[in-house]
N, C-alpha and C positions, 0 to 999 in steps of 0.2 A: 504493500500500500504506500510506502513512504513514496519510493520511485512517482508512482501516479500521481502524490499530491505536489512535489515538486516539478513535476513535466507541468499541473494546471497553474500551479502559481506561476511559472516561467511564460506560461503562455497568457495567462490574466496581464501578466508586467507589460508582454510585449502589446497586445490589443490596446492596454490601456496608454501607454508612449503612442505606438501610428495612430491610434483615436482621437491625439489631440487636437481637435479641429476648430479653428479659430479664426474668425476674419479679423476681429480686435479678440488680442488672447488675454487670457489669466492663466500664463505657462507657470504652472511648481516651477522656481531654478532648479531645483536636485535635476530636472533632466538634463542640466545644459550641459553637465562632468560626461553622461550619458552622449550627447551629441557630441560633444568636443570626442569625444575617445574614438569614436565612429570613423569621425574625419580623421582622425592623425591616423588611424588603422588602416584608411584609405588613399591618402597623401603617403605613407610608408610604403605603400606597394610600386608607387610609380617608381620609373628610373629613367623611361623618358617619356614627353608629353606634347606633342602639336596641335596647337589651339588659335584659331580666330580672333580678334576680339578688339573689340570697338570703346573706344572709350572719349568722356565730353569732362573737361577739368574747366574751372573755373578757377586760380589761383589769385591769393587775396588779396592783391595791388594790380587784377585787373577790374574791367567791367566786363570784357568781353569771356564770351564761354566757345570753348577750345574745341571742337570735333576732330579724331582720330583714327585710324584704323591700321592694324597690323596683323602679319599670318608670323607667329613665333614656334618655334622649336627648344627644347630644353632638356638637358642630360645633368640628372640629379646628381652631386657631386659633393658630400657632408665635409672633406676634407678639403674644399675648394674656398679661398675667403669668400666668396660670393655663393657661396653653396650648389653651383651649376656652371655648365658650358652653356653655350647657350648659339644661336641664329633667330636675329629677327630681321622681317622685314614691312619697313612702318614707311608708311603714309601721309604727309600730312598738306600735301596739297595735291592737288589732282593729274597733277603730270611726272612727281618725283616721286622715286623711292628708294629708301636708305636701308643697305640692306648690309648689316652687321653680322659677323661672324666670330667667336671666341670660345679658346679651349685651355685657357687657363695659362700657356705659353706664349701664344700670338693674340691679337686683337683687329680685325681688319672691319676696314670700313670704306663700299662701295654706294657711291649717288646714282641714280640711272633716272635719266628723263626719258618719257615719250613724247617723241615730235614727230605729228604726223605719221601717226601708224609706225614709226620708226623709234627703237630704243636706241638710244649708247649712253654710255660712262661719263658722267659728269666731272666727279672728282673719285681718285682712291688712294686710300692711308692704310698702310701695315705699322701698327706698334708690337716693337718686340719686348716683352715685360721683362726677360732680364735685364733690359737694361733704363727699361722706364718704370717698371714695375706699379703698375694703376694704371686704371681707365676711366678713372674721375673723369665730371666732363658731359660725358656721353649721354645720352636720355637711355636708360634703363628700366624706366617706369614698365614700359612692357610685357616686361618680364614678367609681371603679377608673382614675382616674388615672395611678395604677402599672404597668397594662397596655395600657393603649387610648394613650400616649403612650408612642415610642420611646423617646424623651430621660431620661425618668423611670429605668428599670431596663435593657434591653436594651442598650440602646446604652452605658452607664455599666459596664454587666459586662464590654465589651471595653476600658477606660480599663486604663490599668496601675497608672495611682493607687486606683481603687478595688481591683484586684485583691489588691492588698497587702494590705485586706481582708478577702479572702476564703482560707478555707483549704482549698475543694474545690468544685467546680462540674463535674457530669457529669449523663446525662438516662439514662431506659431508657422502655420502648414495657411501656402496658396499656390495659387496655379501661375506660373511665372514662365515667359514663352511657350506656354502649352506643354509646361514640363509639373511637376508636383513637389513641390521643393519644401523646404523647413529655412524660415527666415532668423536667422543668427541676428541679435539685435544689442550691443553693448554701447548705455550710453557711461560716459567717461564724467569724474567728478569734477567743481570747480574749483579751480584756486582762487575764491574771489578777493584775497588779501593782495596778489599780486596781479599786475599787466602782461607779464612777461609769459603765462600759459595760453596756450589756446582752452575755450571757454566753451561750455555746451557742446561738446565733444560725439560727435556718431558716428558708428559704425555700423554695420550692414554686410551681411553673407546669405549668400542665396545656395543652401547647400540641395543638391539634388536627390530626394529621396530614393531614387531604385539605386546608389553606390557610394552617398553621401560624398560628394566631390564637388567643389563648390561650380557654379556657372555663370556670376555674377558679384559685383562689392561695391558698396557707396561707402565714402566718405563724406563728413561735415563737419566743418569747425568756424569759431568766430574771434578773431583776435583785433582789439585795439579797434572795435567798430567796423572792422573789414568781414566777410564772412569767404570760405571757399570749399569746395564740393569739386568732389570725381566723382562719376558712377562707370564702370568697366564691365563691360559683360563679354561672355566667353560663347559665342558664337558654336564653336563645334570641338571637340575636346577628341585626339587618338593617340591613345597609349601604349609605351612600352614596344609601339612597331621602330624604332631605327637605334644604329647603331652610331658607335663612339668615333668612327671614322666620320659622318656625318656633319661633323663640328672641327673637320679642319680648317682653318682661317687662309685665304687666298695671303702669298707672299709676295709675289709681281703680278702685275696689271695685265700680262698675257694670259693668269690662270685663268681670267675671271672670265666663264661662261652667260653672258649677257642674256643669251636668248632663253637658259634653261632657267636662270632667277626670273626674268619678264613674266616666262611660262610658269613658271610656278605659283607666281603670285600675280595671275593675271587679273583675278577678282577683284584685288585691291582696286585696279584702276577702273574695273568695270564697275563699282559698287558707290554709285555719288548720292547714296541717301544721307550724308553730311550736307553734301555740295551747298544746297540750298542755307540752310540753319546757317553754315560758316558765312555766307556771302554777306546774311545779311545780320550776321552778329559781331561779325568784326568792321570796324568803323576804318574806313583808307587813314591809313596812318600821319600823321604830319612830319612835312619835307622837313628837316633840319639842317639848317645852313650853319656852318662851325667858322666863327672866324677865329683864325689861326692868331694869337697875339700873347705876348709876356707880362708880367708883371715889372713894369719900367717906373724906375725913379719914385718907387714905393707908392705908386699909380693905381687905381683903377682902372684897365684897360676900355671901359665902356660907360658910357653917360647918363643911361637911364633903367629902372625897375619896374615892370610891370608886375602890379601887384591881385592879388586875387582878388582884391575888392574892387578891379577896375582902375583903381588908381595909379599913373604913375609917377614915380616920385626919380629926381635926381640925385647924384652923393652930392650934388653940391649947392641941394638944397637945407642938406643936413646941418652945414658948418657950424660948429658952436655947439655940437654933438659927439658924444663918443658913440659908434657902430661897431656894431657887433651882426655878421656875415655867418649865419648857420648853410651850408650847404647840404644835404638833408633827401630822401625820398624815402616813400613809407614801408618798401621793402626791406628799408636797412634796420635792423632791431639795435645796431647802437644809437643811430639817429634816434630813435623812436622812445631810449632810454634817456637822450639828452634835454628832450623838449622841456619836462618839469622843471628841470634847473634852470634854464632858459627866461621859463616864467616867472622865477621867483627873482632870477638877476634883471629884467622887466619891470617888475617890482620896484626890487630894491632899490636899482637907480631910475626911477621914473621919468624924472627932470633932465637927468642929463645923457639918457642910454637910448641908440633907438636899435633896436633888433629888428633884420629883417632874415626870413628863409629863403636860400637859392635853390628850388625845387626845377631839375631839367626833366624829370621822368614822369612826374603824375600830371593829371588834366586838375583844371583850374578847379570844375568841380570838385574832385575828391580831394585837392589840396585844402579847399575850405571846410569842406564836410570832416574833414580829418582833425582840423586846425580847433573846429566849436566842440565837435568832440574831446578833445584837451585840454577846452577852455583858454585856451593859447592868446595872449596878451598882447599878442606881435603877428604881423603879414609877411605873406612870400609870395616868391614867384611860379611858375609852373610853368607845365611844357610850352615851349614855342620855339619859333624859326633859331631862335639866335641860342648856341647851349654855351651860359656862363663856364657851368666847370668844364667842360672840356677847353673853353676857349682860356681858361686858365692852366690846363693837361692837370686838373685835379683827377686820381682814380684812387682816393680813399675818400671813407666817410662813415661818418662825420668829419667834414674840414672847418674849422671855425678862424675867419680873419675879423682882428680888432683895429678900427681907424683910431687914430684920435681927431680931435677937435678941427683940425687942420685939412681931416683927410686922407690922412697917411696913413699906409699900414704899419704899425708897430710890432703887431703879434700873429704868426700864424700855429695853428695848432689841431695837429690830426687826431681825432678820435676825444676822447672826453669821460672821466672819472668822477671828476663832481664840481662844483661851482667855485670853490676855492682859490684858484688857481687864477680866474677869470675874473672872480671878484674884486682882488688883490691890484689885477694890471689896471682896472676899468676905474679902483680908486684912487688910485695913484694919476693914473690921467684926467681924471675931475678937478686932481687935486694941484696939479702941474699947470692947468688950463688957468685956475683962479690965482695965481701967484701974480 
């Protein structure tokens, strides 16, 4: 008898797990240890994997949302730093395609256009890692890394260090491309004492119920008022059919067989259900004119700031002011760390300080929308024809220049710690001006 009551309760368990049907769930977590063990059981089996897979990123110092698509290849590899070899070939305009090759020794990298029913090779790079050793750089996102490796997510959502983490993790069952899936749902806690975390944090796994293998993932997070979302789905999924020679990386530009990567990945170019959505979600970019110039005789090389309120002001409207020059865009997290201090040194010299931001990278909009979000005390500039830092060959940032009263640069200073520092020069030149 024992045997029979153990086979009914084994089978009570399982009816009652695939039973959980839910359009809005109330999932028990106990089953998520359940689910999660499924997938790593599942992901463990693979060793190679060819999959499809489209993906639309929104990243949070854009406005515009991104359309993608790529056919990847992947040879699991635990002892590999990147955990695989891998072959992708990605898409992201309608006549190119960048078709990547790596095997943990080489790393090549082939461009092919179609012009007129006609492919060839645009640009090709071989990097040999002994002696670069990375492939920083490179868009890898495709990889879906995140899924196709246990180690990455599944198995870390059962750690109890990451747990801490998390402040809810439960799944419920829907019909997702006409497939039957279990929705994997973690949302992540907030650090509302600090700026510096991403806030309202989700995650999203569409795992497939006939072999628990995911076939789809959203991301979403909101930092500093900006918010940004992926969602990546996986098109067509065949495992375990190729072998390790597969992921030999091309070493000369004779190896490279044009017509059988074209053919292989002919779908990509025939596939423009992005086409539309990209056209009309990316806005034509604006021309940018660099004038080439020095900083001469402790100068400003240029006359005027166009300010996000419309306004623009000259330096030598200033005179009789100490200026203070944040150079600044909102993708930069030390910029973004600087601003507070900014506001309070605003503040503190109010009479005698005028702070302005040189923003060459964001539109007017989001510079101001960024600015009230801050509460930010002071104006800047934003994208247009004419780009300050480059016309200065600044390529760090935060760059901070202090004029004095005159108009002169007296301080340049890269990056920024605390106000202290800036305090000290800014008093001292108030206090030189009134002598």
């Amino acid at each position: 008898m024992k045997p029979q009551k153990h086979t009914f309760f084994l089978m009570l368990s399982i009816i009652l797990f695939l039973g959980l049907s839910c359009k809005k769930t109330n999932v028990i977590d106990d089953n998520v240890d359940f689910l999660l063990n499924e997938i790593e059981k599942s992901l463990n089996k693979i060793q190679t994997v060819t999959f499809k897979t489209t993906r639309i990123d929104k990243p949070f110092t854009s406005k515009d949302t991104l359309y993608s698509s790529a056919i990847c290849s992947l040879y699991i590899e635990p002892k590999e730093k990147i955990g695989m070899y891998f072959t992708t070939n990605i898409k992201y305009e309608a006549d190119t395609l960048y078709h990547q090759v790596y095997n943990g020794k080489n790393f090549s990298i082939a461009s092919l256009y179609n012009e007129n029913a006609t492919v060839k090779l645009k640009n090709f790079e071989n990097i040999n890692l002994k002696k670069e050793n990375k492939i920083e750089g490179y868009n890898l996102g495709f990889l879906s890394r995140t899924i196709f490796d246990p180690n990455q997510n599944f198995t870390s959502f059962k750690k109890r260090s990451e747990r801490e983490n998390i402040e809810k993790m439960e799944f419920h069952e829907e019909i997702f491309q006409q497939e039957p899936v279990f929705v994997l749902t973690i949302r992540f806690k907030n650090h509302d004492e600090s700026e510096d975390y991403i806030q309202n944090g989700v995650d999203r796994y569409y795992i497939r119920k006939n072999d628990f293998l995911p076939i789809a993932y959203s991301t979403y997070g909101e930092f500093q008022s900006m918010n940004e979302y992926e969602f990546v789905t996986i098109d067509y999924l065949t495992i375990n059919n190729l072998e390790l020679k597969s992921f030999e990386p091309y070493t000369k530009v004779e190896e490279i067989n044009i017509e059988a990567i074209y053919r292989n990945n002919k779908s990509l170019f025939e596939d423009n259900n992005f086409a539309n959505k990209k056209k009309n979600a990316n806005k034509k970019k604006d021309v940018q004119r660099t004038i080439e110039a020095e900083i001469k005789n402790n100068k400003l090389p240029f006359n005027e700031f166009v300010l996000n309120s419309e306004k623009t002001i000259k330096p030598s409207d200033l005179r009789g002011k100490v200026i203070l020059l944040d150079f600044w865009y909102r993708g930069c997290l030390p910029c973004l760390k600087t601003i507070p201090h900014l506001i309070k040194l605003q503040e503190e010299f109010k009479n005698d300080l005028v702070i302005i931001g040189i923003n060459d990278v964001d539109d007017k909009e989001d510079v101001t929308n960024f600015l009230n979000y801050k509460k930010a005390n002071y104006l800047s500039t934003y994208k247009s024809e004419i780009n300050i830092s480059k016309s200065l060959k600044f390529n760090a940032f935060p760059t901070l220049l202090v004029l004095n009263k005159k108009g002169e640069i007296v301080k340049t200073q890269i990056g920024f710690d605390d106000k202290s520092t800036l305090s000290k020069t800014i008093k001292k030149l108030i206090k030189e001006s009134k002598q």
